[in-house]
KEZA-496149 format. One record per atom (N, C-alpha, C): residue in three letters; atom name; z, x, y. Coordinates in nm, 3 decimals. Layout:
N
PT_ALA_CA_Z_X_Y
...
% end
This chain:
123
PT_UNK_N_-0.208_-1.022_1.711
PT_UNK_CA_-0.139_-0.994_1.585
PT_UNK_C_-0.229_-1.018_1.465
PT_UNK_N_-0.251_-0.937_1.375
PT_UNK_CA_-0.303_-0.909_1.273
PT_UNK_C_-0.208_-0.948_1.103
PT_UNK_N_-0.180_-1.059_1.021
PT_UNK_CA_-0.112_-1.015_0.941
PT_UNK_C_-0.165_-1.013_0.833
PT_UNK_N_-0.091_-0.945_0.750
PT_UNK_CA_-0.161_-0.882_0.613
PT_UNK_C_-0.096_-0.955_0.486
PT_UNK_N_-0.092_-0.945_0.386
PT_UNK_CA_-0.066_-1.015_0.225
PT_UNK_C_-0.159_-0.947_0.154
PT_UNK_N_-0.082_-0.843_0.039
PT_UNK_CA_-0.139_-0.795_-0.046
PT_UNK_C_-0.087_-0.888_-0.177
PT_UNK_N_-0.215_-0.832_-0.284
PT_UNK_CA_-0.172_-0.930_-0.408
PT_UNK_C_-0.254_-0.879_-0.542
PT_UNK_N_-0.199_-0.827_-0.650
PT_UNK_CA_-0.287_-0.808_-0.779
PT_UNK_C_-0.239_-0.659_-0.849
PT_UNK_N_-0.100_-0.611_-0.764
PT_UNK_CA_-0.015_-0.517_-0.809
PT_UNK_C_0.036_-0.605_-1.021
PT_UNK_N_0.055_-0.445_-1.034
PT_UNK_CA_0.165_-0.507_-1.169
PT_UNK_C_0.147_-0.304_-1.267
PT_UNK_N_0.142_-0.397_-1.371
PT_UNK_CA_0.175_-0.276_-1.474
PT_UNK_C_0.063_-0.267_-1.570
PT_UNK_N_0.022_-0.156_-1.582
PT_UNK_CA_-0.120_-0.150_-1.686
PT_UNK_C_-0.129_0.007_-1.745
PT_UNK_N_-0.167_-0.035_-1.850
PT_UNK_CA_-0.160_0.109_-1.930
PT_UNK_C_-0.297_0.206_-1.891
PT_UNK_N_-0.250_0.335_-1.910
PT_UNK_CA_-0.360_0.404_-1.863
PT_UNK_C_-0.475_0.401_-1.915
PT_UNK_N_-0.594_0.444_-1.836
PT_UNK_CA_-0.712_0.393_-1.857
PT_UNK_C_-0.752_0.233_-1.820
PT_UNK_N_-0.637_0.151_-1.798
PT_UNK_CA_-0.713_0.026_-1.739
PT_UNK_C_-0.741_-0.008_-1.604
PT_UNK_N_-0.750_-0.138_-1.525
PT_UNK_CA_-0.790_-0.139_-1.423
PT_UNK_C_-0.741_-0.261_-1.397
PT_UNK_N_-0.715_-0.281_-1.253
PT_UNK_CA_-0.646_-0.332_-1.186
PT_UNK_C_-0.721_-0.347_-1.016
PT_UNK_N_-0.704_-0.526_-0.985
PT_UNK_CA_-0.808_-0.524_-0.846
PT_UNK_C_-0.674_-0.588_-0.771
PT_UNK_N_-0.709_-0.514_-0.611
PT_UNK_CA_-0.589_-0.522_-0.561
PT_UNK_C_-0.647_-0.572_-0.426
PT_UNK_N_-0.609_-0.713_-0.391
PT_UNK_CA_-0.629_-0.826_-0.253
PT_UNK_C_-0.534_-0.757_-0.163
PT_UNK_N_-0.608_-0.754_-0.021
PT_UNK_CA_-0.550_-0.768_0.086
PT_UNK_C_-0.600_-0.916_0.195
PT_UNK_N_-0.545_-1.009_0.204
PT_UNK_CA_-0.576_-1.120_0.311
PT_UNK_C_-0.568_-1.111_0.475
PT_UNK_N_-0.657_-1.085_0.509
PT_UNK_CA_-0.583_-1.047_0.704
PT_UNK_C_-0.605_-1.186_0.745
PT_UNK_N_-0.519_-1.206_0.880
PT_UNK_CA_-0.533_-1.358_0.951
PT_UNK_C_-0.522_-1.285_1.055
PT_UNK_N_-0.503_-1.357_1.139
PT_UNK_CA_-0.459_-1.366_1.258
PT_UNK_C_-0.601_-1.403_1.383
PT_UNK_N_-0.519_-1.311_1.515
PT_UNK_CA_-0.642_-1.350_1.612
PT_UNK_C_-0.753_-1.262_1.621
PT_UNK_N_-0.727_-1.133_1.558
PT_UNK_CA_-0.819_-1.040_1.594
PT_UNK_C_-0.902_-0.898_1.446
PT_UNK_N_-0.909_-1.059_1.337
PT_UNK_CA_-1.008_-0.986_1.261
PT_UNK_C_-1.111_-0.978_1.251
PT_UNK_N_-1.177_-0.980_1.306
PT_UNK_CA_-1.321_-1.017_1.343
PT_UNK_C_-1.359_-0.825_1.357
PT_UNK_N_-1.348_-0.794_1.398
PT_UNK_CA_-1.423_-0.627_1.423
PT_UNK_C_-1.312_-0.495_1.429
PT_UNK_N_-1.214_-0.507_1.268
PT_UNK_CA_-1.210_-0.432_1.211
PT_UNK_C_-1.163_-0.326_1.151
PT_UNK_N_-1.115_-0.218_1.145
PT_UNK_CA_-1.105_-0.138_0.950
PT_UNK_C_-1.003_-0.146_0.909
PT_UNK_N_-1.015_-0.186_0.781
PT_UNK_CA_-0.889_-0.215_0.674
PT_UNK_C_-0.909_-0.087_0.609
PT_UNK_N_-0.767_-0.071_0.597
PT_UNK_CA_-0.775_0.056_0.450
PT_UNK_C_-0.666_0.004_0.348
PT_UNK_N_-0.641_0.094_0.255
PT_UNK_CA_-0.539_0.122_0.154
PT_UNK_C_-0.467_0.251_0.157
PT_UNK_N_-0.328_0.272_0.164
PT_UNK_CA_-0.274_0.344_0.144
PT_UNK_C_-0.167_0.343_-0.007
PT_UNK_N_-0.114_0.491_-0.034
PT_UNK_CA_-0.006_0.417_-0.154
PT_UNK_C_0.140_0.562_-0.116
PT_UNK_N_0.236_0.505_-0.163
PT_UNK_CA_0.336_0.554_-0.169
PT_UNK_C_0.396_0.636_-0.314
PT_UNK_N_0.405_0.674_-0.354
PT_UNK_CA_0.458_0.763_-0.482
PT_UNK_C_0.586_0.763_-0.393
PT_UNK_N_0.687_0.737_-0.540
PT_UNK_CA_0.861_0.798_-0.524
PT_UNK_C_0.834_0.964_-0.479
PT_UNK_N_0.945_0.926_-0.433
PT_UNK_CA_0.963_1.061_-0.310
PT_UNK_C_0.845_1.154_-0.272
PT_UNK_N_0.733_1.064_-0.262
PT_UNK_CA_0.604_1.131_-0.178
PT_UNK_C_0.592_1.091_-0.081
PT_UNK_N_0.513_1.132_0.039
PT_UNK_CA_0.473_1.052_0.140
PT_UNK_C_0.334_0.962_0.124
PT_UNK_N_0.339_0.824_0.226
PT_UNK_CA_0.214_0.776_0.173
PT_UNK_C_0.108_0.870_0.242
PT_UNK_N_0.013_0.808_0.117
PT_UNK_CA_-0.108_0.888_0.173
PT_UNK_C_-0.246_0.826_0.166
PT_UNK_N_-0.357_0.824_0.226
PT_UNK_CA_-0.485_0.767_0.219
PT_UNK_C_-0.541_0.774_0.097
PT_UNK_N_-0.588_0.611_0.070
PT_UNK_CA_-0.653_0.582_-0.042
PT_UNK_C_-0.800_0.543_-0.024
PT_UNK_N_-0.833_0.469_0.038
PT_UNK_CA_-0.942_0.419_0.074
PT_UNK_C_-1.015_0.368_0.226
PT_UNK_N_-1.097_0.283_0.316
PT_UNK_CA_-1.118_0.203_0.390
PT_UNK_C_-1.261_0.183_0.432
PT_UNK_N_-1.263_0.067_0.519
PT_UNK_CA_-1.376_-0.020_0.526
PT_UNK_C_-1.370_-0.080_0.629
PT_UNK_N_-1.503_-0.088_0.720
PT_UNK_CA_-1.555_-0.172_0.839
PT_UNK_C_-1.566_-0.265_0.794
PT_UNK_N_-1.502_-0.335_0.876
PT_UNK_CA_-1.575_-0.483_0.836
PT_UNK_C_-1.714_-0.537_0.895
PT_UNK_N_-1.721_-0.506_0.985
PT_UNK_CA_-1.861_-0.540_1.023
PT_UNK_C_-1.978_-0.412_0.977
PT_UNK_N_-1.975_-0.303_0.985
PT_UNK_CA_-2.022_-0.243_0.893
PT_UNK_C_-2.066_-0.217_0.749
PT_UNK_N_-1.944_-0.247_0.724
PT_UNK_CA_-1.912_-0.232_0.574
PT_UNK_C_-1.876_-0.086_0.526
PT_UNK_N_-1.923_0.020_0.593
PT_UNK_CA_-1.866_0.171_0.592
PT_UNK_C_-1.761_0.206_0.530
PT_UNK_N_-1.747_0.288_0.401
PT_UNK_CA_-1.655_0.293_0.352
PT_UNK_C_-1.627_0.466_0.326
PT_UNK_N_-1.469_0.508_0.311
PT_UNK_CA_-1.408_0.615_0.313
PT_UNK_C_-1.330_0.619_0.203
PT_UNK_N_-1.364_0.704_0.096
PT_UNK_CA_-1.210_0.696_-0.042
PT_UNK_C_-1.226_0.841_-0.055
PT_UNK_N_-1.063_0.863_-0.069
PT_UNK_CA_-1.079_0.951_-0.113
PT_UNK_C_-1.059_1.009_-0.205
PT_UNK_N_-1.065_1.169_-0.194
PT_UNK_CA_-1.129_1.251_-0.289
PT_UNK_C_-1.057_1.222_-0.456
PT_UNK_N_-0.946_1.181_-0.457
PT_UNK_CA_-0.858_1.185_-0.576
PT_UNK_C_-0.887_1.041_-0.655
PT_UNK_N_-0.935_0.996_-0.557
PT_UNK_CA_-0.943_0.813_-0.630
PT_UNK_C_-1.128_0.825_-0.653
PT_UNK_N_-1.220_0.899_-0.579
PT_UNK_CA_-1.351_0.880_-0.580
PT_UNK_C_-1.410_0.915_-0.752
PT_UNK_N_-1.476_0.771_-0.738
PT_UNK_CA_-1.536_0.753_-0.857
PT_UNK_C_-1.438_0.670_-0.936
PT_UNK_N_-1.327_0.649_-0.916
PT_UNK_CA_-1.258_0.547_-0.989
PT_UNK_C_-1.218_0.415_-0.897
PT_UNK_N_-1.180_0.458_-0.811
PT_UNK_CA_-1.155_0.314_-0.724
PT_UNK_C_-1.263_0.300_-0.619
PT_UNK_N_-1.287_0.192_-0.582
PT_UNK_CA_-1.393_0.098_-0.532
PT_UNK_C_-1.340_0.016_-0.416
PT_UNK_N_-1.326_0.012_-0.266
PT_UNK_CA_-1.314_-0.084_-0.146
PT_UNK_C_-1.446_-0.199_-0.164
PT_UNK_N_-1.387_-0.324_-0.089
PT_UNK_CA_-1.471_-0.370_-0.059
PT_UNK_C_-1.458_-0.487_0.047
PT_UNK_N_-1.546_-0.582_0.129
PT_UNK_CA_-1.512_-0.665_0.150
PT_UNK_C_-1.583_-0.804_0.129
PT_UNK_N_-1.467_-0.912_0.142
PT_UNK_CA_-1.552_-1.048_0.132
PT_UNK_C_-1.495_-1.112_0.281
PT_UNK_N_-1.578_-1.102_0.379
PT_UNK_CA_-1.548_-1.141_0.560
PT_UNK_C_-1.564_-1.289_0.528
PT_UNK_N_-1.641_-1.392_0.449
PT_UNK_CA_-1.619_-1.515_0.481
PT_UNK_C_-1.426_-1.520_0.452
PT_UNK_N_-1.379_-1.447_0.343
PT_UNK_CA_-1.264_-1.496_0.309
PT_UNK_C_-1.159_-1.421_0.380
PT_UNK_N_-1.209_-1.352_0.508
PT_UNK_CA_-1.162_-1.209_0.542
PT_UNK_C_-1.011_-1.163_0.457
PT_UNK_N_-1.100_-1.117_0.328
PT_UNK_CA_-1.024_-1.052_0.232
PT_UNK_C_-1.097_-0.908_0.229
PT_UNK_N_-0.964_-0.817_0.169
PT_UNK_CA_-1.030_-0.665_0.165
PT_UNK_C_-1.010_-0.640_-0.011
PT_UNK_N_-1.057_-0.588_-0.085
PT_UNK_CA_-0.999_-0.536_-0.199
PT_UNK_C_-1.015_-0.364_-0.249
PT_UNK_N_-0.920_-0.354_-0.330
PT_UNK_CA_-0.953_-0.183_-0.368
PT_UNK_C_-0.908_-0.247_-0.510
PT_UNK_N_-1.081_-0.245_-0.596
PT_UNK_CA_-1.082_-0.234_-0.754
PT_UNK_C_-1.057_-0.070_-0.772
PT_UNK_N_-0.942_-0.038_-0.910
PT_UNK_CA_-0.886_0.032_-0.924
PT_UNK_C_-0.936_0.088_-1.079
PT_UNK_N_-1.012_0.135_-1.115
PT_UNK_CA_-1.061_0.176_-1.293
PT_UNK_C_-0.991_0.276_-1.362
PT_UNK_N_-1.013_0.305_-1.434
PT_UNK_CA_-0.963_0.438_-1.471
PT_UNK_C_-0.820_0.496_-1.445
PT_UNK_N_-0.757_0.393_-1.446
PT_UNK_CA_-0.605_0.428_-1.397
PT_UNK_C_-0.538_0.530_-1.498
PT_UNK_N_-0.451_0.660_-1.421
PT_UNK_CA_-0.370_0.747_-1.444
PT_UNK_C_-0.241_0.729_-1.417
PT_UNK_N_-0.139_0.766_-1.481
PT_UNK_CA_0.013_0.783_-1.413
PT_UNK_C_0.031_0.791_-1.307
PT_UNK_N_-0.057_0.901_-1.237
PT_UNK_CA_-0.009_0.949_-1.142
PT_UNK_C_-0.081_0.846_-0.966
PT_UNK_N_-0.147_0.731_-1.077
PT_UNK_CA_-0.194_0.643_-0.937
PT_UNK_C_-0.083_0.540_-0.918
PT_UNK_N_0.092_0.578_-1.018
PT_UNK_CA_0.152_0.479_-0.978
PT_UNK_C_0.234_0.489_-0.857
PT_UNK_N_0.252_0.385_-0.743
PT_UNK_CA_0.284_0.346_-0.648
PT_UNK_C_0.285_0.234_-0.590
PT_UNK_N_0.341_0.214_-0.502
PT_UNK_CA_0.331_0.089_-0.387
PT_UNK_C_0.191_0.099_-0.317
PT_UNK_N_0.106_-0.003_-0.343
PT_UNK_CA_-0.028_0.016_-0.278
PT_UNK_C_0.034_-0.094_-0.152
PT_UNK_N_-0.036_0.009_0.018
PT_UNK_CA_-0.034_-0.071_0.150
PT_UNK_C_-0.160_-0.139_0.168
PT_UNK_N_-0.191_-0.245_0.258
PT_UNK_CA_-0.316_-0.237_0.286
PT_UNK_C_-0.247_-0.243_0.428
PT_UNK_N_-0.358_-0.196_0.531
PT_UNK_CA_-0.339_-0.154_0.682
PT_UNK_C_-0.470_-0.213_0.742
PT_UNK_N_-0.445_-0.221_0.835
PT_UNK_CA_-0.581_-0.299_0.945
PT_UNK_C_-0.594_-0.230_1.085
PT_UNK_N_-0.669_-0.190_1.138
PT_UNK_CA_-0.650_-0.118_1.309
PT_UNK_C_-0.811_-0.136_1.339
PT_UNK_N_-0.836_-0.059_1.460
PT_UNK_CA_-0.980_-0.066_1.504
PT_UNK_C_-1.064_-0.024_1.423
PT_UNK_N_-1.176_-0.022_1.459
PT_UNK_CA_-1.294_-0.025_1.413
PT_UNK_C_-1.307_0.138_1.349
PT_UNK_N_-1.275_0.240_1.443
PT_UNK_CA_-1.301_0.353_1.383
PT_UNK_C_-1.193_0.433_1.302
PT_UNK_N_-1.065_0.333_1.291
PT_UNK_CA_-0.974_0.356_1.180
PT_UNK_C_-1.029_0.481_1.081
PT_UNK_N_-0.959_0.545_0.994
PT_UNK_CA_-1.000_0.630_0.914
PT_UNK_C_-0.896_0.688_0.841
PT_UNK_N_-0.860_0.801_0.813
PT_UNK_CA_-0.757_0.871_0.684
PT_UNK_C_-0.629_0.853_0.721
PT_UNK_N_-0.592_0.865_0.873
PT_UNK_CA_-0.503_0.888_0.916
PT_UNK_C_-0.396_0.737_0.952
PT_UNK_N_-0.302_0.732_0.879
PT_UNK_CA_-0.231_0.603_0.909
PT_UNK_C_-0.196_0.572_1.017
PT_UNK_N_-0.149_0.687_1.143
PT_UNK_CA_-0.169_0.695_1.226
PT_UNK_C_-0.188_0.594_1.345
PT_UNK_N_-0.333_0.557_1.286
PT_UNK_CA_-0.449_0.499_1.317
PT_UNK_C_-0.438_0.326_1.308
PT_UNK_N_-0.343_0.296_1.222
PT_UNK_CA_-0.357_0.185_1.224
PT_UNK_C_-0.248_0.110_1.292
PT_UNK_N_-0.274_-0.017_1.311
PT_UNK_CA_-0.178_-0.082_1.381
PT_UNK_C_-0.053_-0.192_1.293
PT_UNK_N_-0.119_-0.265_1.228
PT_UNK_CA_-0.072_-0.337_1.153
PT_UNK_C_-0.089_-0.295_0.989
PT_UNK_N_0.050_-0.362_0.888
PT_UNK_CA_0.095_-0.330_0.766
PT_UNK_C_0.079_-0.462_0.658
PT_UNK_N_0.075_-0.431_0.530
PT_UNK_CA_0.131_-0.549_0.457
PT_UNK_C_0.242_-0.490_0.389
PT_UNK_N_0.320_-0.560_0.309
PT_UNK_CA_0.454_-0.573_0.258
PT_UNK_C_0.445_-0.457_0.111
PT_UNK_N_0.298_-0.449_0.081
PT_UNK_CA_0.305_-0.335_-0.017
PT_UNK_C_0.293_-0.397_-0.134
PT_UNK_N_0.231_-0.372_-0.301
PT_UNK_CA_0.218_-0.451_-0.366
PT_UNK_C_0.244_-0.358_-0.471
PT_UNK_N_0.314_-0.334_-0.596
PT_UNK_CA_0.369_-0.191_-0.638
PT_UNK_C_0.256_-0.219_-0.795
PT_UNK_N_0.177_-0.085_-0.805
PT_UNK_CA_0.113_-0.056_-0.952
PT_UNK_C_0.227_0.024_-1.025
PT_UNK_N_0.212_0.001_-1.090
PT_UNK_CA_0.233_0.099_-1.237
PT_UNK_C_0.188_0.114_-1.331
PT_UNK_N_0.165_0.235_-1.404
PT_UNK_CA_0.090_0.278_-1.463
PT_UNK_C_0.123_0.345_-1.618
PT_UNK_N_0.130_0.298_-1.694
PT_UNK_CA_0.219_0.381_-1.815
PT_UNK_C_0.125_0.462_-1.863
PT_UNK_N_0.172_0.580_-1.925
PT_UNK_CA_0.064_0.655_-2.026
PT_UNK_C_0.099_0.636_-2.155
% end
């Protein structure tokens, strides 16, 4: 079991920025990929970001690239997605997710969830 705790959601006017913690525990973080997903009202979630941990290999995509940033800190096995340049339309419930190693876009893919940490975004 893998569990997750996200943390650094809130409300920020557009154009600012916002860094968003994910904490994994459990028995089996050691080798690997965390992502970010987010939810929009009545959208489906969809891929935001992710990262090897032992790698460090990272995947964002196309809509967030160049504004948001993955990363990790493995002594604290913490994940984060710094968020810049925030738009309206990045408001949602940010997930963070954890699964194997070759994890990738597809949520699919992952095994374990966190509770979700909600941005908003005013213009």
């Amino acid at each position: 079991q893998v569990q997750l705790v996200e943390s650094g959601g809130g409300l920020v006017q557009a154009g600012g920025s916002l860094r968003l913690s994910c904490a994994a525990s459990g028995r089996t973080v050691s080798n690997i990929a965390m992502g970010w997903f987010r939810q929009a009202p009545t959208k489906e979630r969809e891929f935001v970001a992710a990262i090897r941990r032992i790698s460090g290999i990272t995947n964002i995509a196309d809509s967030v690239k160049g504004r948001f940033t993955i990363s990790r800190d493995n002594a604290k096995n913490t994940v984060y997605l710094q968020m810049n340049s925030l738009k309206p339309e990045d408001t949602a419930v940010y997930y963070c997710a954890a699964g194997p190693p070759s994890s990738g876009t597809d949520q699919r893919q992952y095994d374990y969830w966190g509770q979700g940490t909600a941005v908003t975004v005013s213009s």
